[in-house]
Biopython code that builds the backbone (N, CA, C, O; Angstrom):
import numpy as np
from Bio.PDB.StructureBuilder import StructureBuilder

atoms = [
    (1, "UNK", "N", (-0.465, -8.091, -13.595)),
    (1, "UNK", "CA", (-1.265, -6.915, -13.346)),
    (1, "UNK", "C", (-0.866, -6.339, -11.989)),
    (1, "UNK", "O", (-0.737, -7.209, -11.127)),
    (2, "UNK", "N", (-0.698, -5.413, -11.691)),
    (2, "UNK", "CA", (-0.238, -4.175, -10.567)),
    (2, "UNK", "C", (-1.899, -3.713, -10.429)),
    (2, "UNK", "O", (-2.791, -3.786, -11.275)),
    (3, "UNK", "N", (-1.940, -3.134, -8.800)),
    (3, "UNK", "CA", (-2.539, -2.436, -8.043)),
    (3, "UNK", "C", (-2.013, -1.251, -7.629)),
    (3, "UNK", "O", (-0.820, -1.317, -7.331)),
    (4, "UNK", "N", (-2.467, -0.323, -7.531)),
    (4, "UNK", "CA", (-1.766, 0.781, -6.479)),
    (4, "UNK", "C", (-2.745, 1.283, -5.835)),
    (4, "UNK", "O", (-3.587, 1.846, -6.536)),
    (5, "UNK", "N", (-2.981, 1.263, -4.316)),
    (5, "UNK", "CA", (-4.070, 1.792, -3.164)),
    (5, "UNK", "C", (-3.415, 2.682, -2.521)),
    (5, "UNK", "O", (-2.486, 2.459, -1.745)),
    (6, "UNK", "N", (-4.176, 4.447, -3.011)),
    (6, "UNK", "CA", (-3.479, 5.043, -1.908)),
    (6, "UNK", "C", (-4.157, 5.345, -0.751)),
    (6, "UNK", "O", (-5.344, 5.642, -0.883)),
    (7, "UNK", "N", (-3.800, 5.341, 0.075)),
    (7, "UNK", "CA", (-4.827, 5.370, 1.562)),
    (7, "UNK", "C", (-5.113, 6.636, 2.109)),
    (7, "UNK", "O", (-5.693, 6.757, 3.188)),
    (8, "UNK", "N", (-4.715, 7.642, 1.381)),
    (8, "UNK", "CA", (-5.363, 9.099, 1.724)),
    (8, "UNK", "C", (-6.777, 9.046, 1.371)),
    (8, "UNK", "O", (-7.670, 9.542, 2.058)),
    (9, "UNK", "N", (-6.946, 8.413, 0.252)),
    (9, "UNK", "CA", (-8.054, 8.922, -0.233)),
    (9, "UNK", "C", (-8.930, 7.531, 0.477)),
    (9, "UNK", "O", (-8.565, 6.356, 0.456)),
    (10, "UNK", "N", (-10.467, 8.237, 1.232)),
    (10, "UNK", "CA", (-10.884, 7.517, 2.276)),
    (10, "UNK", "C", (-11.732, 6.319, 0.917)),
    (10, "UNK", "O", (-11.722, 5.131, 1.242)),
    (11, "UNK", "N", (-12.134, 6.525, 0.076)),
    (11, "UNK", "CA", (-12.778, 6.005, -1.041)),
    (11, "UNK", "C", (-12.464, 4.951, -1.118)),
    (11, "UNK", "O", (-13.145, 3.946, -0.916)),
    (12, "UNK", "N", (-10.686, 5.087, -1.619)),
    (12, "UNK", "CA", (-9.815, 3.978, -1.940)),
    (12, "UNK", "C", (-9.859, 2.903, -0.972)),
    (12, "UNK", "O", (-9.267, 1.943, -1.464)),
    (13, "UNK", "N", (-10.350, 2.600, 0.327)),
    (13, "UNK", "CA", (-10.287, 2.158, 1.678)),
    (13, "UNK", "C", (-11.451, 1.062, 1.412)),
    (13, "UNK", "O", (-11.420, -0.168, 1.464)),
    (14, "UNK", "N", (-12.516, 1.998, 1.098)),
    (14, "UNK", "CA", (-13.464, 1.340, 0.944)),
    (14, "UNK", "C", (-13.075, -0.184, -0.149)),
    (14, "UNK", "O", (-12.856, -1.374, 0.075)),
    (15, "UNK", "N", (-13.136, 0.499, -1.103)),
    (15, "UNK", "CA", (-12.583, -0.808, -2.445)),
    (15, "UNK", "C", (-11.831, -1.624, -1.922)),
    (15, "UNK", "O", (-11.958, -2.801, -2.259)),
    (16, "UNK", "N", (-10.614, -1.180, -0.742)),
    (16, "UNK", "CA", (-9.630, -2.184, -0.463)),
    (16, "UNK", "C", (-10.512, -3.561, 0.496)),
    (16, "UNK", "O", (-10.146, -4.737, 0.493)),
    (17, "UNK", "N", (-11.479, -3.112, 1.104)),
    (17, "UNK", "CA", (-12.154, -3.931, 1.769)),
    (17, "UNK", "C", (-12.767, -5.135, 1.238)),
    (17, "UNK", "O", (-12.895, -6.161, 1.906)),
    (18, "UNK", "N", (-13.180, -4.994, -0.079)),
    (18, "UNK", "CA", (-13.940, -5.808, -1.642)),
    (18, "UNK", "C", (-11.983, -6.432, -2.065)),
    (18, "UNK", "O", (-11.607, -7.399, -2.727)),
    (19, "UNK", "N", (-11.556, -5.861, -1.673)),
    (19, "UNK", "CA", (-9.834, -6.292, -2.561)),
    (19, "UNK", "C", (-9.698, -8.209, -2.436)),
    (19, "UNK", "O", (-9.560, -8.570, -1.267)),
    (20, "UNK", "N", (-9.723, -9.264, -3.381)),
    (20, "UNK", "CA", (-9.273, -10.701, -2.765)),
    (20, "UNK", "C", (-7.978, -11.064, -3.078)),
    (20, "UNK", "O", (-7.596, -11.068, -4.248)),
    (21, "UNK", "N", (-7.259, -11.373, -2.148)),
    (21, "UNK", "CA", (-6.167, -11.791, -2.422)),
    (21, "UNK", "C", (-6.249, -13.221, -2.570)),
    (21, "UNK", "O", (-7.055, -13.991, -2.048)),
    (22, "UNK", "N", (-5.168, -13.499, -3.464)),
    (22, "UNK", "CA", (-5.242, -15.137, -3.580)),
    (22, "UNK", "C", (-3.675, -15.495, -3.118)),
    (22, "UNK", "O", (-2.751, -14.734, -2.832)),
    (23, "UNK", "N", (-3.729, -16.706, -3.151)),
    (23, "UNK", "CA", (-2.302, -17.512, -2.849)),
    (23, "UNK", "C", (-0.969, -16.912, -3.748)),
    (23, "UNK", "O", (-1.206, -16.710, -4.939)),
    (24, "UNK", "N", (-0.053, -16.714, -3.425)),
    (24, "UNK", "CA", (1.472, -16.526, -4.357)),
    (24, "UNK", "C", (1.245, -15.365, -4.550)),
    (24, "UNK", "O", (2.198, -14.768, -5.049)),
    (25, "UNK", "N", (0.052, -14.568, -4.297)),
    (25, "UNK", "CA", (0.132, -12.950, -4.579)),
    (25, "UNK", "C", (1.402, -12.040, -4.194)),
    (25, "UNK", "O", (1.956, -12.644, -3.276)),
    (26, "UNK", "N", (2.049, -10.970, -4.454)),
    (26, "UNK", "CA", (2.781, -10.216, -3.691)),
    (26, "UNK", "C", (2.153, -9.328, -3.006)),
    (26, "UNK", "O", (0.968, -9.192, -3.311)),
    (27, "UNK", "N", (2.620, -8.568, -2.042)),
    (27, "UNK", "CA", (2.280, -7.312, -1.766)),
    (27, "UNK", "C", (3.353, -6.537, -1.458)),
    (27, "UNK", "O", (4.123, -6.918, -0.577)),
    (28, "UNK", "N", (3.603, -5.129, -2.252)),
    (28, "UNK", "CA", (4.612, -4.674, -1.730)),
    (28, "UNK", "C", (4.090, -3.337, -1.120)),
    (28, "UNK", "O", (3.171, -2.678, -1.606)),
    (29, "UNK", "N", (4.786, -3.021, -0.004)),
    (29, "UNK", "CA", (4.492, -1.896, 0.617)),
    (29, "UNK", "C", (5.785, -0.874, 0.694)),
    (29, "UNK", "O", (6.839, -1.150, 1.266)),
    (30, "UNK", "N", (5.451, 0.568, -0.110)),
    (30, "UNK", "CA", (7.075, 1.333, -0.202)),
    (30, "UNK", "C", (7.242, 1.799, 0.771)),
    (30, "UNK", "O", (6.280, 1.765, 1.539)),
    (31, "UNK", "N", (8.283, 2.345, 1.164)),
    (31, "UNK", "CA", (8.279, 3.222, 2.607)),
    (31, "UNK", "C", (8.284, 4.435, 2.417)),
    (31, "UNK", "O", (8.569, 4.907, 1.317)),
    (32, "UNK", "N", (7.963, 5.177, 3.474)),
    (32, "UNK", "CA", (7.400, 6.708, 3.334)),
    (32, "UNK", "C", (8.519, 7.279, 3.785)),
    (32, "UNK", "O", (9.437, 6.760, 4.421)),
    (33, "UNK", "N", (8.323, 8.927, 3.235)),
    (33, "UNK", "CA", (9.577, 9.887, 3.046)),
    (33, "UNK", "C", (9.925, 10.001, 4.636)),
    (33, "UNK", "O", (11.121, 10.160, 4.879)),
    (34, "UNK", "N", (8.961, 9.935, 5.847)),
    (34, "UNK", "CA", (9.926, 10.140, 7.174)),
    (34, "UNK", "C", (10.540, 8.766, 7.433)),
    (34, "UNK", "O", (11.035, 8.832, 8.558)),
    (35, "UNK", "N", (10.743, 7.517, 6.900)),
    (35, "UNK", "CA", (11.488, 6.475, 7.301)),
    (35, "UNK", "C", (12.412, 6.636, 6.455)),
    (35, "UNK", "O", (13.384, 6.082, 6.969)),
    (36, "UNK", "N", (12.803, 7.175, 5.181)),
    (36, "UNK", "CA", (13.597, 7.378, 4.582)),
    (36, "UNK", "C", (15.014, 8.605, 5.447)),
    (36, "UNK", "O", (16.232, 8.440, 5.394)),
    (37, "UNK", "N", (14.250, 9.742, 6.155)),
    (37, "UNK", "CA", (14.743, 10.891, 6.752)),
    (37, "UNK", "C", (15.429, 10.117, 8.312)),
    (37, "UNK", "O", (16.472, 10.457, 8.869)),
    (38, "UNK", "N", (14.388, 8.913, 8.791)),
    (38, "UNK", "CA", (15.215, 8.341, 10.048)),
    (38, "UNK", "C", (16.000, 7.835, 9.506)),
    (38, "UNK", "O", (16.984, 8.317, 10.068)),
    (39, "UNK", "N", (16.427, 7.081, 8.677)),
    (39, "UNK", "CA", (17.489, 5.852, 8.682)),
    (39, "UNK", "C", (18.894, 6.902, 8.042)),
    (39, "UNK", "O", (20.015, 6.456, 7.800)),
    (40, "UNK", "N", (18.523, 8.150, 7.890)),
    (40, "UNK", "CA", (19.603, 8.974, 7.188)),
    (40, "UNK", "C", (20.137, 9.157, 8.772)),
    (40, "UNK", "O", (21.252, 8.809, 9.162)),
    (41, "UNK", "N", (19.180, 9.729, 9.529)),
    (41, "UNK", "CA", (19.791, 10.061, 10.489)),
    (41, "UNK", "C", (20.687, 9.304, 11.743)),
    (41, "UNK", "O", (21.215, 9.985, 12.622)),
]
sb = StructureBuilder()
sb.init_structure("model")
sb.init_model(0)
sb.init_chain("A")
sb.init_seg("    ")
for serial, (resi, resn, name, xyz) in enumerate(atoms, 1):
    if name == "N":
        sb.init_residue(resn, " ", resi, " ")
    sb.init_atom(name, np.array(xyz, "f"), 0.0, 1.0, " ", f" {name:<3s}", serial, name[0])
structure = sb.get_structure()
């Protein structure tokens, strides 16, 4: 099962707070379009 939290929305923030992580979980975090624009540069 997948999650996706987007953090604009202040709502979503809330829920993440209730979020439990357990052991062996992943978390992946993508990178955003201006770290994409530095590493070009």
């Amino acid at each position: 099962m997948a999650w996706h939290l987007d953090t604009i929305n202040a709502i979503d923030l809330v829920y993440a707070a209730d979020f439990q992580l357990r052991s062996k979980d992943i978390i992946f975090v993508a990178e955003q379009p201006v770290t994409r624009w530095d590493r070009a540069m």
